[in-house]
Structure formats: C-alpha cells, structure tokens
C-alpha positions as a printed Julia matrix, in Angstrom:
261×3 Matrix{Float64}:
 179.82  188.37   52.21
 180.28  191.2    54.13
 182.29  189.36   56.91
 184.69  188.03   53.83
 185.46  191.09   52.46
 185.98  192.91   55.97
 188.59  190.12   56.97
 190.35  190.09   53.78
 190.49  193.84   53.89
 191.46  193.36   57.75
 194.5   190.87   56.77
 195.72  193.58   53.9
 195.71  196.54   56.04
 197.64  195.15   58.57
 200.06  193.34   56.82
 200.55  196.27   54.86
 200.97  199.1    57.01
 202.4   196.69   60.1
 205.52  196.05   56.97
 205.47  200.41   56.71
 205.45  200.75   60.23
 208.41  198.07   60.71
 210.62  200.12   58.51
 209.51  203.81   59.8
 210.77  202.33   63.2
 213.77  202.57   61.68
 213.9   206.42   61.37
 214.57  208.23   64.72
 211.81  209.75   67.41
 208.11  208.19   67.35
 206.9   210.47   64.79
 206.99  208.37   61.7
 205.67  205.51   63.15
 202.78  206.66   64.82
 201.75  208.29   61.29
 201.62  205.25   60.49
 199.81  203.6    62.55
 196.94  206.29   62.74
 196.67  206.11   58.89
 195.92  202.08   59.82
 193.71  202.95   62.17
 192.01  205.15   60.02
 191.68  202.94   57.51
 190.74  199.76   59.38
 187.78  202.13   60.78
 186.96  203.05   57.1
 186.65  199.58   56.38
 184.7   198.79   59.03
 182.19  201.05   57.88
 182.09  200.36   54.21
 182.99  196.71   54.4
 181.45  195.5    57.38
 178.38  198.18   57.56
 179.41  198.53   61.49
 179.39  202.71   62.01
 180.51  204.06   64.92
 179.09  207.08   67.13
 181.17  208.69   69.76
 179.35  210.55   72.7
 180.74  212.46   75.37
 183.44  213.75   74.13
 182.63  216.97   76.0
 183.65  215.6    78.89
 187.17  214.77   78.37
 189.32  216.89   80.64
 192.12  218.67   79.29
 195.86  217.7    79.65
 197.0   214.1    80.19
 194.43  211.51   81.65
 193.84  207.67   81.48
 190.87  206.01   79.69
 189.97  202.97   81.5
 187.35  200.85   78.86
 184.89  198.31   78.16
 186.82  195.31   75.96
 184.49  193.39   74.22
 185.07  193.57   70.57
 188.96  193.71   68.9
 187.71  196.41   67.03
 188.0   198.23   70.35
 191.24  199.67   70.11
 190.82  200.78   66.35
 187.56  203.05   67.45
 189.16  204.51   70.63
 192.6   205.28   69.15
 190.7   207.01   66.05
 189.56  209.53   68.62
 192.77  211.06   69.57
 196.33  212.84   67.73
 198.51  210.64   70.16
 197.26  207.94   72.14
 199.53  205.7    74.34
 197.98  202.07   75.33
 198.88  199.06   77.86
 199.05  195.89   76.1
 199.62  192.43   77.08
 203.07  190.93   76.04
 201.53  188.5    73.81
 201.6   190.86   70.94
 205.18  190.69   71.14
 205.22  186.81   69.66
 204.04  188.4    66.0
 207.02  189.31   63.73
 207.93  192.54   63.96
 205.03  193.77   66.37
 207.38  194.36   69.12
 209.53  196.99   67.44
 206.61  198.88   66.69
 205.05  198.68   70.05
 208.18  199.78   71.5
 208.41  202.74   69.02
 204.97  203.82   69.78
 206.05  204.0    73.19
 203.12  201.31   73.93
 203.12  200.08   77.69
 203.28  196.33   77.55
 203.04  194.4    80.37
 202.71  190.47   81.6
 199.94  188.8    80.88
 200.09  187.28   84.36
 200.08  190.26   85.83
 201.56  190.93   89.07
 204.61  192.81   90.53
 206.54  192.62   86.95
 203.23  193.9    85.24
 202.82  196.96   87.65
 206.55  197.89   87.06
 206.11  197.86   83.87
 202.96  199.99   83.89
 204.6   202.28   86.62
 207.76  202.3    84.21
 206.33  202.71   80.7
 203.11  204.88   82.04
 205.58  207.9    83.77
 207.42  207.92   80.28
 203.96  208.62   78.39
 202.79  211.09   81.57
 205.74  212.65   81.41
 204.61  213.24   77.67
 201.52  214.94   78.31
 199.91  210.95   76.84
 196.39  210.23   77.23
 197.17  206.64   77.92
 194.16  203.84   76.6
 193.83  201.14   79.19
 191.46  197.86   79.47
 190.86  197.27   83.01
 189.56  193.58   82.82
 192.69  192.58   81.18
 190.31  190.38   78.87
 188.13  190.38   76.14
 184.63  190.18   77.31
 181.6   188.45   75.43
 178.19  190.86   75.67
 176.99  190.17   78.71
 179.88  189.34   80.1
 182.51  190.74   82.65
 185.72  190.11   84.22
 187.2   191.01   87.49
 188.41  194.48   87.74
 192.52  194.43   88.12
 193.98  196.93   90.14
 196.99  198.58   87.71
 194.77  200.99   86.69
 194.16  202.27   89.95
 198.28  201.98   90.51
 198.59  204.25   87.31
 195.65  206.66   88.36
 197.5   207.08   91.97
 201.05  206.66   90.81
 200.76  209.63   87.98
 197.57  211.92   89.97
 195.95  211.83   86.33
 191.76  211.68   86.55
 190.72  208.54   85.0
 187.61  208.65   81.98
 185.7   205.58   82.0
 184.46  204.82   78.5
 181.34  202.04   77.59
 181.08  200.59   74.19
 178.45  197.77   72.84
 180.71  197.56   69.66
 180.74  193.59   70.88
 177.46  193.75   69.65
 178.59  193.9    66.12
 182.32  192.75   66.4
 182.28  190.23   68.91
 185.36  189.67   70.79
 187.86  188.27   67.72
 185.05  186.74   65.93
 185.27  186.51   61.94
 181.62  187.2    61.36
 180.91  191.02   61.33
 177.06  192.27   62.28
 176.39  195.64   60.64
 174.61  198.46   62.64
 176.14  201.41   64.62
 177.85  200.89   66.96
 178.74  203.36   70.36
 181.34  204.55   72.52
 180.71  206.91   75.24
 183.29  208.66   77.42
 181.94  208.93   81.29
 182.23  211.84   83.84
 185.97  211.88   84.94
 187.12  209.36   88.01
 188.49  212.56   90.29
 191.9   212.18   92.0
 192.56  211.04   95.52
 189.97  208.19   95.73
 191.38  205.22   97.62
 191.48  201.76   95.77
 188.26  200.33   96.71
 186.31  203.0    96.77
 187.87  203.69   92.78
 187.62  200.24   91.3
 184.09  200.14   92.79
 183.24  203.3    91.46
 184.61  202.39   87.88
 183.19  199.21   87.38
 180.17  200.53   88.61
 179.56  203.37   85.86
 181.33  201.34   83.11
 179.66  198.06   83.32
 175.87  200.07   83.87
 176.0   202.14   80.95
 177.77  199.7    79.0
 174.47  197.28   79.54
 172.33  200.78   78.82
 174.3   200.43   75.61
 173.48  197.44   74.75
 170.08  197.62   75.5
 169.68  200.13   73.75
 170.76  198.84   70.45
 169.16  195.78   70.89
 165.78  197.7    71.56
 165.15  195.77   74.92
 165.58  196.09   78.81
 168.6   196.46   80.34
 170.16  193.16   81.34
 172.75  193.72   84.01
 176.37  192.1    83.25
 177.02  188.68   84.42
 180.12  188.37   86.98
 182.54  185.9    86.11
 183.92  184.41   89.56
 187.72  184.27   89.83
 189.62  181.04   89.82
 190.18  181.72   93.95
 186.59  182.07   94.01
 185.89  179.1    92.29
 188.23  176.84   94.57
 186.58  178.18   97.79
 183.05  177.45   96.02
 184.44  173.58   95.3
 185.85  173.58   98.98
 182.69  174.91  100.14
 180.59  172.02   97.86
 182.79  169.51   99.13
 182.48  169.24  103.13
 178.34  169.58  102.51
C-alpha cells in the first residue's frame, strides 16, 4: 500500500510541477524555474517520507568546502537526485540525453542550466561537460555528478568514467565524494518502496592537482567502501565489499582468452 500511494503521489508531483516548470521556462533568467523545481524536490522528498516511510539522514555536511565544487555520487536508487538536490539553494547536475525524449523535459533542463551529455559518452559527451560545466563554474555552481554513468543495484558497481576527472581538472574545483544506501529502500527505478532511513554522507574533499589515475582510484576507492559501510550498516551485518562489473572490452578478452584454452 505504501508503494501505491508513493507512485501515485510520484506520477502527480511530477506531472504537475514538470507542466509549472514548462511554462516558468517561459519567463526570462533561471530563477523561476528552478523555484520550481526545488518546491518538486521538496515535495517528492516529503512524500517519500510520509508515503513511502523512507527518511533520509544527511552526514557530513561539515565537510563541504566553500565556493563552487563537484559532487561525484553513489547512483543506486532514482530517488538519488531528489535527496542530493534537497541539500543545496542551487544545484547544477550532468544528465544523460535520454531525458530529453520526455515532452517538455528538455526545455526545463536547458533552463536549469542542467549539463546533459551523450549517453555514449565519448568526445561529444566531454564537450558537452567541458561546455555546459564552465557555464555553471563560471556561476559559482556546485555541480551534482554520477560517476558510473549508471544506476547501480546494492551490491553492485560500474566502471568509473573519466568526465569527472575532465571536469575536476578542466575547472581546478575539489571534488566531494558522497555514499548513499538509499538503494536499499528505493532500488534503482523499482515501484516497490522499503521504508527505513535511509543515508547520504558527503566524504573528505578530492584535493586539486591529482593526476587521473591516481583520482579515479582514489574516488572509487572512498565512495564504493563507505557506501558498503552504509549498507552494512543498515542491514545490521558485515560489510560486503561491492561486486565489479567487468566492461564489455573486458568481457571480449575473457571470451578470447576462454576460447584458444
């Protein structure tokens, strides 16, 4: 029952204020719709909590640096976006180009000033972030970005792609890795909603100047640890490390390898 209402409250909200937002696009400057769109966040957080019985708890807040800086994150739940953005006055966030196919969506992404790139990735997609991303630097931003590029099940990870490190050397901005086990209760897009409290916990800050290795290592390192801690701890159990998903290349060389044995 609980799953039922959330999703019918989900589908109301979103038509709703996605039809408001539309039209404020209309008016000039960003201002109008992003009000908007954090009243719908707001909300859709609001229901998640009353509706669904999924609260969440923020930690280490006290670590965000001041100024403009990127928040590279766990994805494993759509709820997600909805409990990041909820933490901040004016967030700017990389999306994949897929959102553009809904009616409408585009505009407002656009408005937002939203940084969407190819799904596919490559030299388009880090133009796009290079592009976008100086426009929302420029703007003093915080600028919300999923590193994986997919949504993860718990348990679950996917290779670490390398335009956040372009961003994070392009722009000089520290980077603030953030764990969540909201998957736990909202998995991925799932329809059925687990209550509980939920957590998202902003890391130390990724300094400056690291080279690419040495800063995707580092990232996926502290991310994918404490968001296993997370989960753990919710669960009540050990710590079960995330399980790495090989890449398609990988894959291949693993068939070739199979093949001539």
């Amino acid at each position: 029952m609980r799953s039922f209402a959330f999703n019918v409250a989900y589908w109301f909200l979103s038509i709703t204020y996605g039809l408001t937002a539309a039209f404020a696009a209309l008016a000039p400057g960003r201002n109008a719709t992003a009000w908007v769109i954090r009243r719908y966040v707001k909300r859709m957080v609001q229901a998640m909590r009353i509706l669904a019985g999924i609260r969440i708890e923020v930690h280490g807040r006290e670590r965000l640096p001041t100024g403009a800086f990127i928040i590279a994150s766990k994805h494993q739940s759509w709820g997600d976006g909805f409990a990041t953005y909820d933490q901040f006055d004016d967030l700017a966030f990389v999306t994949g180009d897929h959102l553009e196919k809904f009616p409408l969506l585009g505009t407002v992404l656009r408005k937002l000033g939203a940084i969407v790139v190819n799904n596919c990735g490559g030299r388009e997609a880090r133009d796009s972030l290079k592009q976008s991303g100086a426009t929302a630097h420029a703007e003093g931003r915080k600028i919300l970005i999923y590193p994986e590029g997919n949504l993860a099940r718990v348990g679950e990870k996917f290779r670490y792609r390398s335009g956040v490190w372009h961003m994070y050397r392009d722009f000089d901005m520290p980077v603030v890795p953030l764990a969540s086990n909201l998957g736990l209760f909202w998995p991925q897009e799932a329809y059925e909603k687990h209550p509980g409290t939920a957590t998202l916990e902003f890391l130390d800050p990724i300094p400056t100047g690291l080279d690419k290795e040495a800063f995707l290592e580092r990232l996926e390192a502290v991310v994918e640890d404490r968001t296993a801690e997370l989960i753990a701890e919710a669960r009540g159990g050990p710590v079960i490390p995330n399980v790495r998903v090989p890449t398609p290349d990988e894959v291949a060389r693993a068939a070739r390898a199979a093949a001539t044995v």
